[in-house]
C-alpha positions in Angstrom: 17.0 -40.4 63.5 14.3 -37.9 62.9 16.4 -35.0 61.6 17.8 -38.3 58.9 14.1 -39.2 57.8 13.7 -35.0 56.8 16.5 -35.1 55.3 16.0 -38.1 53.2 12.4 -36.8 52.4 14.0 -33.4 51.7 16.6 -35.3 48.7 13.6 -37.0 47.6 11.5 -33.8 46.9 14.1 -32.0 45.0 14.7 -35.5 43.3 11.7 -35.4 42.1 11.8 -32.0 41.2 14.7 -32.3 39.0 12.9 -35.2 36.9 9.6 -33.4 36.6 12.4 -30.1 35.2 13.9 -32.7 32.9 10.9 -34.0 32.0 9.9 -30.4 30.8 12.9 -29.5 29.1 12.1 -32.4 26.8 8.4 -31.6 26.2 10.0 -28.3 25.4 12.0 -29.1 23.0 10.3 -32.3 21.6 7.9 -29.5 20.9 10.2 -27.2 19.5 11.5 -29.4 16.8 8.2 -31.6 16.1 7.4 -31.0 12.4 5.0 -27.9 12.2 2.4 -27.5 10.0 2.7 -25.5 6.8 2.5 -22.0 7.6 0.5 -20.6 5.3 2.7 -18.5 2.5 1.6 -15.0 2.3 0.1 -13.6 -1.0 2.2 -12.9 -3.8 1.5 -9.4 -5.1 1.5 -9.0 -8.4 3.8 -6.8 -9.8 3.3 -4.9 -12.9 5.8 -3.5 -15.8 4.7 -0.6 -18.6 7.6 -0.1 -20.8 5.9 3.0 -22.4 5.9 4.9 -19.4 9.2 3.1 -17.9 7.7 2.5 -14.9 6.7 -0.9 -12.8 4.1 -0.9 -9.5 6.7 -3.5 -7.3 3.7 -4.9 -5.8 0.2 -4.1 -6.6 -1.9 -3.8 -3.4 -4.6 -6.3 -2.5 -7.2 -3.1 -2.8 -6.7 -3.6 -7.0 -6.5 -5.7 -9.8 -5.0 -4.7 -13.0 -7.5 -3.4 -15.6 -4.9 -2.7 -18.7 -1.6 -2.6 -17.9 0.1 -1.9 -21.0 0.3 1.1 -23.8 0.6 4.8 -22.3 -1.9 3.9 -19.5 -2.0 1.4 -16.8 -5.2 1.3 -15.3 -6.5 0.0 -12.1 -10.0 -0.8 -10.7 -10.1 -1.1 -6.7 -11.7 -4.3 -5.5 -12.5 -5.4 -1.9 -15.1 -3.7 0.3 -14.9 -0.2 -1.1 -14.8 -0.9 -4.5 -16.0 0.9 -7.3 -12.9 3.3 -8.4 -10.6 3.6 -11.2 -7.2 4.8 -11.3 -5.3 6.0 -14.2 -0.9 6.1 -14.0 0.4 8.4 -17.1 3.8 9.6 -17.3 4.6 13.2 -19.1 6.8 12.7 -22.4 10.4 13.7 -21.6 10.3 17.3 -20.2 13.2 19.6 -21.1 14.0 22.1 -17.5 12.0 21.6 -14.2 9.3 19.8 -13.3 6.3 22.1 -11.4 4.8 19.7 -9.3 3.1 22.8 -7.6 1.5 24.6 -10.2 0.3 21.3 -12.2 -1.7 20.4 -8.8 -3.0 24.1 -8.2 -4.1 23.9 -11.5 -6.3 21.7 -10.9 -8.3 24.3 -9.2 -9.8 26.0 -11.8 -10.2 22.9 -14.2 -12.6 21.3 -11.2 -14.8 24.5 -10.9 -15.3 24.1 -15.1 -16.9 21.2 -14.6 -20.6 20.6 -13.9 -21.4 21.0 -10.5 -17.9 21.2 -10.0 -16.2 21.8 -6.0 -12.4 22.2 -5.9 -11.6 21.1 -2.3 -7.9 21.4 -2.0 -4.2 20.1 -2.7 -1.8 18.4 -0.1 2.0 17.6 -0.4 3.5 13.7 -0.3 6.4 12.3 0.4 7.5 9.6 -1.7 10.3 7.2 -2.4 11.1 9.4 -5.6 11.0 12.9 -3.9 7.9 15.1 -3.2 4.1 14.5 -4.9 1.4 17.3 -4.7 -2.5 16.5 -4.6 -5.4 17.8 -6.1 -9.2 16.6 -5.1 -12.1 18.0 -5.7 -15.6 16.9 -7.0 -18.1 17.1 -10.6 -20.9 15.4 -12.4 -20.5 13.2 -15.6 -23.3 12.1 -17.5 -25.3 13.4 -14.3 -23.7 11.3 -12.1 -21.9 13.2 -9.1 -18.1 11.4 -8.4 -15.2 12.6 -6.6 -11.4 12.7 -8.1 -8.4 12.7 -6.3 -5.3 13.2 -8.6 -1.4 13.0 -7.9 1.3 14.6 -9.1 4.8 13.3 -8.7 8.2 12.6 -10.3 9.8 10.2 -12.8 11.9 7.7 -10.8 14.4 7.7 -13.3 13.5 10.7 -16.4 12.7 14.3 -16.2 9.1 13.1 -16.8 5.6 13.8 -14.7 3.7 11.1 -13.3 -0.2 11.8 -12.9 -2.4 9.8 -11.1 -6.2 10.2 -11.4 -8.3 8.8 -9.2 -12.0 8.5 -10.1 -14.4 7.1 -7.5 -18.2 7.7 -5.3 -18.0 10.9 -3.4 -17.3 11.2 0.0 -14.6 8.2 0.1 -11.8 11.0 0.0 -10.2 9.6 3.5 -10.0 5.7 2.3 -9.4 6.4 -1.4 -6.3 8.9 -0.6 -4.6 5.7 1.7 -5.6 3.3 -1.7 -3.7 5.9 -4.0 -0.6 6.4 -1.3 -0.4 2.5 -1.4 0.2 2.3 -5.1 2.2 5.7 -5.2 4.6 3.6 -3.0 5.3 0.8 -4.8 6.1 2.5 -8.2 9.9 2.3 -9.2 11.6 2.6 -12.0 11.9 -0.3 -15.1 
């Protein structure tokens, strides 16, 4: 009669262990399939058309807002924490034979030491969704004012046309201002 009482209590633990299971399954999915709040939608990014240079920016980063975006310049002002810059997008008129992405960014060498106080401090190559893009940084005073310049070379996405980025902001925010630029560089496709 002993070994019947264990084996009676025995059914009535896993008894009870199956409803408490049950019981969670429910919660579970109860939970599952309660209404939810409203997520909240991510941030549109704006996304900007020039017809003059037959370009659009698919999604201008949070880092900018649009200053003018229309004519043969689009021109951006960072926002945020850093603040402070400018960035000009021109595109070439239509270029008859190649494009020389390389010697438009060394260039840019000897036009930095012309300037006041002027510090050339090197070019770097890109890869971008419309082939390669060449840099050229370097540093000068305006109106006595020192500032640093990053500018971009790069292709048309769609003509035999140059695309130069200049990038005008306080010096020594090379590192943060070269991740803004990449950002937008990224985004720009063809109209």
């Amino acid at each position: 009669m002993n070994q019947l009482n264990k084996g009676g209590l025995s059914m009535k633990l896993r008894s009870i262990q199956w409803i408490q299971f049950c019981l969670l399954v429910v919660a579970m999915i109860s939970g599952g399939c309660a209404p939810k709040e409203q997520e909240a939608a991510a941030p549109t990014l704006e996304r900007i058309e020039n017809s003059s240079l037959a370009i659009a920016i698919a999604a201008l980063p949070a880092d900018f807002e649009v200053a003018a975006g229309e004519g043969q310049t689009i021109e951006l002002q960072s926002i945020g924490e850093v603040g402070g810059g400018t960035l000009l997008i021109e595109a070439t008129e239509e270029l008859t034979g190649g494009i020389n992405l390389v010697a438009a960014a060394e260039g840019m060498k000897d036009w930095f030491e012309q300037q006041p106080d002027g510090q050339y401090f090197g070019n770097l190559e890109l890869g971008t969704p419309t082939g390669p893009a060449f840099t050229a940084r370097g540093s000068y005073s305006t109106d006595g004012v020192e500032v640093e310049e990053l500018r971009v070379f790069s292709l048309h996405p769609t003509a035999n046309r140059m695309i130069r980025m200049t990038f005008r902001y306080p010096p020594g925010e090379g590192k943060i201002r070269m991740q803004q630029l990449v950002a937008v560089l990224g985004e720009i496709e063809a109209l």
